[in-house]
C-alpha positions as CSV (number, residue, x, y, z in Angstrom):
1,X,95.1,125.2,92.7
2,X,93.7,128.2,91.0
3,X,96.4,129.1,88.5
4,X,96.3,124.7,87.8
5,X,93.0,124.8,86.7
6,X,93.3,127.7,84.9
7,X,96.5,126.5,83.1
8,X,95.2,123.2,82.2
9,X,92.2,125.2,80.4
10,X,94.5,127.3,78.7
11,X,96.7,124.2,77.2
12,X,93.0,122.6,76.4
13,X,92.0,125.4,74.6
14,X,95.5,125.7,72.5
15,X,95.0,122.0,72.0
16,X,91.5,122.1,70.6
17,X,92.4,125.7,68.7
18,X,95.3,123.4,66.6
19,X,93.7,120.0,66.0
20,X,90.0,120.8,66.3
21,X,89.4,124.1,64.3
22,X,85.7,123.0,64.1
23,X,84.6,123.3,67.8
24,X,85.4,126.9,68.0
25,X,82.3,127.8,70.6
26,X,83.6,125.3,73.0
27,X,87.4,126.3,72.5
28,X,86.5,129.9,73.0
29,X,84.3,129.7,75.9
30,X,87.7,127.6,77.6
31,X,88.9,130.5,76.9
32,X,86.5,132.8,78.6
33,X,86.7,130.4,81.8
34,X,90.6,130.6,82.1
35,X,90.7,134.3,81.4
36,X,88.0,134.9,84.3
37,X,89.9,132.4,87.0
38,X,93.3,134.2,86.2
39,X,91.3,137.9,86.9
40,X,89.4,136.2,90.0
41,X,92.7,134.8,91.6
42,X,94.4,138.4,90.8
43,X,91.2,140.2,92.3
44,X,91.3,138.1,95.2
45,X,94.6,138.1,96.3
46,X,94.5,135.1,98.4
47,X,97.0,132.2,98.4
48,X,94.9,128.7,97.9
């Protein structure tokens, strides 16, 4: 459920990096979010 979430950000963030240049903040902190549920999932070690 983890890596789901955290793959939908990701392909959110591409989105809004391509055809919204202007909400950079927003795309970035996306970003941020996926990047920290990847490493908490990988920390973790437990199956969801």
């Amino acid at each position: 459920m983890l890596w789901t979430i955290a793959v939908v950000i990701l392909v959110l963030w591409l989105l809004g990096f391509t055809l919204l240049p202007a909400a950079g903040s927003l795309i970035h902190i996306l970003l941020v979010i996926a990047v920290i549920l990847v490493v908490m999932q990988l920390v973790s070690g437990k199956k969801l």
